[in-house]
C-alpha positions in Angstrom: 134.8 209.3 279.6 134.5 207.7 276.0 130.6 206.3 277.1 130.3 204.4 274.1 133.4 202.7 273.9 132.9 202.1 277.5 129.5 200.6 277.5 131.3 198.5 274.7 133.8 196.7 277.4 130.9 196.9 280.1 128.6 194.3 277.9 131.8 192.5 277.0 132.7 191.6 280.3 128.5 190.8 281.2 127.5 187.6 279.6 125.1 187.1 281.6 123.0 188.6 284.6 125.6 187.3 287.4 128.5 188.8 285.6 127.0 192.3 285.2 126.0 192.2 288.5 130.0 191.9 289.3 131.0 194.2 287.1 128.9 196.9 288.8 130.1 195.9 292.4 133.6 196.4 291.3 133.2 200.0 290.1 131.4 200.7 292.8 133.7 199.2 295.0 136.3 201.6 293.2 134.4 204.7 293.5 134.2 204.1 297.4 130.4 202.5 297.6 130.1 199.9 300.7 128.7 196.8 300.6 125.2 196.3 303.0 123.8 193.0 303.9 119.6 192.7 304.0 119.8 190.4 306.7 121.6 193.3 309.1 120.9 196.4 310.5 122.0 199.7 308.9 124.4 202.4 310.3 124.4 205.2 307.2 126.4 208.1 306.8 125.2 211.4 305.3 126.9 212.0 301.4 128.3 208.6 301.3 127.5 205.5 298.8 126.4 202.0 299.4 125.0 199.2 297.9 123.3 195.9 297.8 123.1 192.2 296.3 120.3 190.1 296.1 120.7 186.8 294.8 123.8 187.4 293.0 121.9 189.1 290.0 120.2 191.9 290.8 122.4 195.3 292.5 120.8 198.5 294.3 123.2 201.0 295.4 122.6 204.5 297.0 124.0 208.1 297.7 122.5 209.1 301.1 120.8 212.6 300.4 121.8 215.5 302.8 118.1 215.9 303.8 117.0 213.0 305.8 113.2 212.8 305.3 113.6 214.1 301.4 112.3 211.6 298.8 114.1 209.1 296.6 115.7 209.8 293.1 115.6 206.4 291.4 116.8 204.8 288.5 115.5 200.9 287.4 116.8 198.9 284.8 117.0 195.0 284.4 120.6 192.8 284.4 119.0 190.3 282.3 118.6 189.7 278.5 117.2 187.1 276.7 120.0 183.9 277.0 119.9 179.7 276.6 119.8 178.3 279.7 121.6 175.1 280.3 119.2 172.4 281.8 119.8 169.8 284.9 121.0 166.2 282.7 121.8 168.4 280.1 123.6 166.0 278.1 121.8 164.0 274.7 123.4 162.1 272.2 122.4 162.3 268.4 123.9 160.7 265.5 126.8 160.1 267.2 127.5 163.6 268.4 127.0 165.3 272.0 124.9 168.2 272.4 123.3 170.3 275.4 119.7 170.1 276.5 118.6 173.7 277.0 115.8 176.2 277.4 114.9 179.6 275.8 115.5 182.3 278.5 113.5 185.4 277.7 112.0 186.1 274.4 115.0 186.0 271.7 114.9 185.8 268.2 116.0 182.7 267.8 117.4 182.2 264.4 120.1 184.5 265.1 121.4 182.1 267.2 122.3 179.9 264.8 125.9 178.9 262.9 127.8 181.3 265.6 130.2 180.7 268.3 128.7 179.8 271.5 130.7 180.0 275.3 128.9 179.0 279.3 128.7 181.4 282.0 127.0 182.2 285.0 127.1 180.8 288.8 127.7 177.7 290.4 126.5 176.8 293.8 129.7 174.8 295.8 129.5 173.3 299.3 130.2 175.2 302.4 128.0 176.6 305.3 126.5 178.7 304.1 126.5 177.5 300.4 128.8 179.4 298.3 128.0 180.9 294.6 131.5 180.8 292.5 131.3 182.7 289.1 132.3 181.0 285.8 132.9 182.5 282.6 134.8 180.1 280.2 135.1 183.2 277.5 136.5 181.1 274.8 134.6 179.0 271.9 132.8 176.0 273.6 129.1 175.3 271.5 127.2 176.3 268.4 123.8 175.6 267.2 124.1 174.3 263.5 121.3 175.3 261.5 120.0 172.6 258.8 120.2 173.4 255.1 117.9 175.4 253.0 117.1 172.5 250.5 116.1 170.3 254.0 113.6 173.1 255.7 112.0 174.9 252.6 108.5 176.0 254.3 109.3 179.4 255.3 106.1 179.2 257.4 107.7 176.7 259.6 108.4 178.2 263.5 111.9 177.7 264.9 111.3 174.6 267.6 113.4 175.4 270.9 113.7 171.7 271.7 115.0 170.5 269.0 116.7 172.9 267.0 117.9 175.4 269.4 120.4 172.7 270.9 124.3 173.5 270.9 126.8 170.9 269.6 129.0 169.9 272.6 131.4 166.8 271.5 131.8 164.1 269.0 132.9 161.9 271.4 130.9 160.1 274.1 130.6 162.3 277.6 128.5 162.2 280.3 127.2 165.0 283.1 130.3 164.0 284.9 132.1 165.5 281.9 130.6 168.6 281.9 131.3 168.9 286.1 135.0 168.1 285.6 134.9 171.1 283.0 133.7 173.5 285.5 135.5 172.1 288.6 138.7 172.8 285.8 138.0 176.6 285.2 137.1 177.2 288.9 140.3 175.3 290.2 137.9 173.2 293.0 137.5 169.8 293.1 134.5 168.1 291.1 132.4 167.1 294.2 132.3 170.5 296.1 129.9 171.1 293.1 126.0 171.1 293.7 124.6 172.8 291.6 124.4 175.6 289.0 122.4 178.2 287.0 124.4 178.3 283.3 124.1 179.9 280.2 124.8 179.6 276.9 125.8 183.3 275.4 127.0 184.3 271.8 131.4 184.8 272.1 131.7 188.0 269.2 132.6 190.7 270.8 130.9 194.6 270.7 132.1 196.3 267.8 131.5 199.8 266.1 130.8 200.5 262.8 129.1 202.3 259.9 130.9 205.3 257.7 131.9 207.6 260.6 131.7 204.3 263.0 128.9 206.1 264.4 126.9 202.4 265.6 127.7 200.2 268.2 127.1 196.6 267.4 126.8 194.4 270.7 124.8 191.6 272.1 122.4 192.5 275.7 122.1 196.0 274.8 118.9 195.0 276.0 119.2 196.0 279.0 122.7 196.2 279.9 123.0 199.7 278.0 120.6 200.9 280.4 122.4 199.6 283.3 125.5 201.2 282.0 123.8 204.5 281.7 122.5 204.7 285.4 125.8 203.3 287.2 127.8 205.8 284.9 125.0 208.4 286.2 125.5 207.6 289.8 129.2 207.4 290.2 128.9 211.0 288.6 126.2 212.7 290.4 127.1 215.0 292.9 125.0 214.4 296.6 121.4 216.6 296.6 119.3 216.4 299.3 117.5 213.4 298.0 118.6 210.3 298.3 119.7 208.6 294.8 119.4 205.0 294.0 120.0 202.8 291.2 118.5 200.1 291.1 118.6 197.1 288.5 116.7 193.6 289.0 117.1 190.4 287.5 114.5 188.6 285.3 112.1 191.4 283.7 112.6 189.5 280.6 110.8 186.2 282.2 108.5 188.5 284.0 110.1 189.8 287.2 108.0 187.6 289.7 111.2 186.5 291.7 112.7 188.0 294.9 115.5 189.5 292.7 112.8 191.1 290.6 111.2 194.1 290.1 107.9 192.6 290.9 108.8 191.9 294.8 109.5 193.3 297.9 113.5 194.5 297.2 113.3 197.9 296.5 110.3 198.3 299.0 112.6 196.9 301.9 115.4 198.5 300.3 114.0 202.2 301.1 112.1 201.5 304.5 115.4 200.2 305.6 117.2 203.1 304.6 114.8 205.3 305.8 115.2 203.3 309.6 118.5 203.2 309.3 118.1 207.5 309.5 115.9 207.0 312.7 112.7 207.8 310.9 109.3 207.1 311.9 106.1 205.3 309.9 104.9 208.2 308.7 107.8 209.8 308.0 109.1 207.3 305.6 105.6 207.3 303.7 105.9 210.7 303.1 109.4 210.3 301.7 107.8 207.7 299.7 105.4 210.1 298.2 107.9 213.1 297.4 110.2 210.3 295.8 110.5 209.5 291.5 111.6 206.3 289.8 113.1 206.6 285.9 112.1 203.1 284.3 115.3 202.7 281.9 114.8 199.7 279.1 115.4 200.3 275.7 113.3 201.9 272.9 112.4 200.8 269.2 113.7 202.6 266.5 112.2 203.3 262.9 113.6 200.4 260.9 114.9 201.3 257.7 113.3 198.0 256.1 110.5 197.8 257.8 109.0 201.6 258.3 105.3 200.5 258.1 105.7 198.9 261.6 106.2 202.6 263.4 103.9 204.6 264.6 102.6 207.4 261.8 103.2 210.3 264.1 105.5 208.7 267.2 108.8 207.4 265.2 112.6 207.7 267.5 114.9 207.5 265.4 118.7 206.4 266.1 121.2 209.3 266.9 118.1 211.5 268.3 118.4 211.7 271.6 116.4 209.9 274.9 112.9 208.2 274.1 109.8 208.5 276.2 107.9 205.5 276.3 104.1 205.7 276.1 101.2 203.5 276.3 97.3 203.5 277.0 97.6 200.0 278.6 99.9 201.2 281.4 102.9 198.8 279.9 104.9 201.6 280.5 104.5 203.7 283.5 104.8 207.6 281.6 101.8 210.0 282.1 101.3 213.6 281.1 102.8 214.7 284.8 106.3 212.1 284.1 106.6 213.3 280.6 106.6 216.6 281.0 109.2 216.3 284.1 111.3 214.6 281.5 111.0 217.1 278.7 111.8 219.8 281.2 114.7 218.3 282.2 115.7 217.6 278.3 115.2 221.4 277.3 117.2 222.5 280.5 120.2 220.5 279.5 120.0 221.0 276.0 119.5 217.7 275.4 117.1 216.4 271.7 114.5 214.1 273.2 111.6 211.7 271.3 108.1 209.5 272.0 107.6 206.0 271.5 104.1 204.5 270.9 104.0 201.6 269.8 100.7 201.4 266.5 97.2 200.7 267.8 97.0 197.6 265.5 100.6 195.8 267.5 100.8 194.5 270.7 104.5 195.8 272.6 106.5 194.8 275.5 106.1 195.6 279.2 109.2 196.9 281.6 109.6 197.5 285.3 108.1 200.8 285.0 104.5 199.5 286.2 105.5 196.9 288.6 107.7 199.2 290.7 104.5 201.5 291.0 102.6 198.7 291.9 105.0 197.5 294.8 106.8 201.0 295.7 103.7 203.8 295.2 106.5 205.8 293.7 105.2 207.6 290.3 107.6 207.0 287.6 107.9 207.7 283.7 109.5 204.8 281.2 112.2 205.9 278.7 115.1 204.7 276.5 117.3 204.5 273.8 116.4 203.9 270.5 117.9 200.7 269.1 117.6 198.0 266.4 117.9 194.2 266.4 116.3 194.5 269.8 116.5 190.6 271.7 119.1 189.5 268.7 122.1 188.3 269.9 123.3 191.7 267.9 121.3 194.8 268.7 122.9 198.4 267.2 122.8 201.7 268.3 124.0 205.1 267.8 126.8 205.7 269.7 126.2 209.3 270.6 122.5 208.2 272.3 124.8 206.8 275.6 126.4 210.2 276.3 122.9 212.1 275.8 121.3 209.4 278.3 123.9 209.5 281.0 123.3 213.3 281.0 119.5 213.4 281.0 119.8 210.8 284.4 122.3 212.8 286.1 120.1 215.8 285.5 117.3 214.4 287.5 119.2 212.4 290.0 121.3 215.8 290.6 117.3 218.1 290.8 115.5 218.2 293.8 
């Protein structure tokens, strides 16, 4: 498979978390993985693949192992990256144009939202018993947030306000919610009033693109942490069975701090494993044994060196684009890698030939947090953090190497296909 071209089209077709949730069911679907409902009981069949939704946003599939009571191989990543959400009244009127009343989702940079093309996606939630969720993507130029001349904002002290300059232009003429229904009711061929509700986003429309002399960078919005979820569905489908059981599992909202039932920092992939491990007629204490022969790769992306910016790196700990997988390392515990997961890591690395490097962020700076650590805190399942090194990271452009996919796809079907 061309990986990076392919992870190109995969982020393309994933504006937002509900979309790259669908886009994963559908290849699995296609490789022969089975759909599982929480709410039933389990019959499982030795070697074969299933998964699960939760939510609509967050997807955990599974290759039973051929050894019942061996552990878990697992892989975590997020569906979410940092977004405008649209919110309930959204619309305002200003100087005789329409615009959208919205909120920062995540932690974006937020003048690079500015000046571009703007389109809505996400879910809507229709009538019917039980509701329904209907998936809307309008993929074509709808919004932009006009930023206000240089000679009119001069202070270059002054912070970016969400509320009132992050706002997309909508209309110049007069509209009303009712507008905005009749818009979606249009693109999802149903009838305005079977319409209750919705969970919408605003997402940048310019496609992934590579470039550089030997086009040897991808260019592309949500690499953040829709690379990552690339990467471990690519691994899965490609793994061959071991005795372990191998599960991928990527949760919605890590970027808003995971403390929903679709997120890492719940109950899913707990009740994901004891159910799998009931399903194989295990007992108690069988299953917490599994629990503790099992191992979880956190997968969210990595900071690079920045060419412009070099002081900010680490003196001694700097990935660079192009060089291979990153280990993620911190004293705080924001990301879950030890001595014991980093080694396992490197081991794996030197066996398959693959370059590897370590991220730390400088004693003086304050970094981000992943699922790493909150998995270990509701699972008991040791675990290491790791990534690709990227640029740009939570602009509505983040860049890569292209060669780092292939070399990360190999390193996780190394340790999903180890026992």
């Amino acid at each position: 498979m061309d990986y990076p071209k392919d992870l190109v089209e995969f982020i393309d077709a994933s504006p937002t978390m509900y979309q790259a949730t669908q886009v994963q069911k559908e290849r699995l679907d296609k490789a022969g993985f089975r759909p599982l409902s929480l709410k039933e009981s389990w019959t499982l069949e030795e070697g074969k693949g299933y998964y699960v939704i939760h939510n609509d946003s967050s997807i955990l599939a599974f290759r039973l192992g051929k050894e019942k009571k061996a552990g878990f191989s697992i892989l975590g990543a997020h569906t979410d990256s940092p977004l405008l959400k649209l919110k309930p009244s959204p619309i305002m009127e200003a100087a005789g144009l329409v615009k959208l009343n919205v909120e920062v989702y995540g932690g974006p940079l937020l003048h690079t939202w500015f000046d571009r093309p703007l389109s809505l996606a996400g879910r809507v939630i229709v009538k019917g018993s039980p509701l329904k969720s209907l998936f809307v993507n309008f993929d074509r130029d709808l919004f932009i947030v006009p930023s206000v001349a240089i000679h009119m904002r001069r202070d270059p002290k002054e912070e970016w306000n969400p509320q009132k300059e992050l706002l997309p232009l909508f209309s110049q003429s007069p509209c009303e919610e009712e507008d905005l229904l009749e818009l979606l009711a249009e693109e999802l061929k149903i009838k305005k009033e079977e319409i209750l509700d919705y969970d919408l986003y605003c997402y940048p429309r310019e496609k992934g693109t590579f470039l550089g002399k030997d086009e040897e960078f991808i260019s592309v919005g949500r690499l953040d942490n829709l690379g990552m979820c690339h990467a471990g569905l690519c691994a899965l489908l490609e793994s061959e069975a071991t005795d372990k059981t191998q599960i991928m599992a990527n949760f919605d909202n890590e970027e808003v701090g995971s403390r929903t039932t679709q997120g890492a920092n719940s109950g899913l992939l707990r009740n994901l494993l004891q159910k799998i491990s009931l399903a194989q007629g295990l007992t108690q204490e069988e299953h917490l044994s599994r629990i503790y022969s099992s191992f979880m790769f956190s997968c969210d992306q990595a900071h690079a060196v920045h060419p412009n910016y070099e002081e900010k790196a680490d003196p001694t700990n700097r990935p660079k684009m192009g060089a291979g997988p990153v280990i993620k390392l911190s004293a705080s515990k924001s990301y879950a890698t030890d001595g014991y997961g980093a080694a396992l890591c490197k081991l794996l690395c030197k066996e398959q030939g693959i370059p590897y490097q370590t991220f730390v962020n400088r004693s003086d700076m304050r970094g981000g947090s992943t699922i790493g650590p909150i998995s270990e805190g509701q699972t008991d399942i040791q675990g290491l953090d790791l990534g690709i090194a990227i640029l740009g990271m939570h602009s509505v452009r983040e860049l890569q190497a292209a060669k780092d996919q292939e070399l990360f796809i190999k390193l996780l079907k190394a340790f999903l296909e180890s026992n």
